[in-house]
Steps between C-alpha positions, in 0.01 A plus 500: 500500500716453822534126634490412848565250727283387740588344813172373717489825715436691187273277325277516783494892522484454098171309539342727782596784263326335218179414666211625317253716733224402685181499293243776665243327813244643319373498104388823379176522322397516153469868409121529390551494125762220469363156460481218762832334492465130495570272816864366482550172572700426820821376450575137648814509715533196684415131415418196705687156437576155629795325530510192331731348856487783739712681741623302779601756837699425800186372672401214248198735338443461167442811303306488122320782448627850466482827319766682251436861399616633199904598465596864479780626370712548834428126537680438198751721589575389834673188461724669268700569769447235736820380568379128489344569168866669364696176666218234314282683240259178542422636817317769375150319435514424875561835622249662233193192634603607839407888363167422396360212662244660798371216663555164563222267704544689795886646466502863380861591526582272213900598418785342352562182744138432438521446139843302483289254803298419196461198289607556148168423374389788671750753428446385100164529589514845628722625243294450235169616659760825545550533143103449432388774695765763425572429123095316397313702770322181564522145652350263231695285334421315170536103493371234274323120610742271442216280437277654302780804403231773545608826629384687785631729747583448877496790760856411671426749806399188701225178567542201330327359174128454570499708800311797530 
């Protein structure tokens, strides 16, 4: 096998090249004899959360709630060659949020400078509910009372205890 290098010009036709195709618009019928296939389940692909502090703009507005969809590939990829990521590999959780986050209150072009304007308690925050939904596939965590020390689990995609 030959090795390559890949500078970010190539990686990029690498990826277009790579892309699987487009699924066909429309699903062709059961032949008559085959059985009924059963209905898939649809795939969740974006999650809701809430900051625990919240996104502060340039106007003063105070941002909590947003979206994150799930990380492809490329996303991982991509900061790979971010030259802020090479200069401080640290940087690369801020550059990978900025990736995958799709909404925040009202602020939908959510990119780099957005994410190092948060609080650490968000970006922590965020971080882990990244891991959750790409590695778990979910957004409950498991905690224990420390009264009582009985275990439960908590959705952390947002509201606070009690709430509905």
């Amino acid at each position: 096998m030959r090795r390559r290098t890949v500078t970010a010009g190539s990686l990029e036709e690498i990826l277009r090249a790579t892309e699987p195709a487009p699924a066909p618009a429309t699903p062709t019928a059961p032949s008559a004899g085959a059985p009924a296939r059963r209905e898939e389940h649809a795939l969740r692909t974006e999650f809701e959360f809430e900051l625990p502090r919240g996104y502060v703009d340039e106007a003063g507005t105070l941002h909590r709630h947003g979206s994150m969809r799930l990380a492809t590939a490329r996303d991982e990829l991509r900061p790979q060659i971010d030259l802020r990521v090479k200069e401080n590999p640290a940087y690369l959780s801020v550059v990978l949020l900025s990736q995958v986050i799709t909404r925040l209150g009202t602020v939908t072009d959510v990119h780099a400078g957005v994410v190092e304007r948060m609080y650490a308690t968000d970006v922590a925050f965020l971080q882990d509910f990244y891991r959750r939904v790409n590695s778990e596939g979910h957004t409950r965590a498991a905690v224990t009372c420390p009264h009582c020390e009985g275990g439960f689990e908590v959705d952390l995609s947002g509201g606070r205890l009690g709430e509905s």
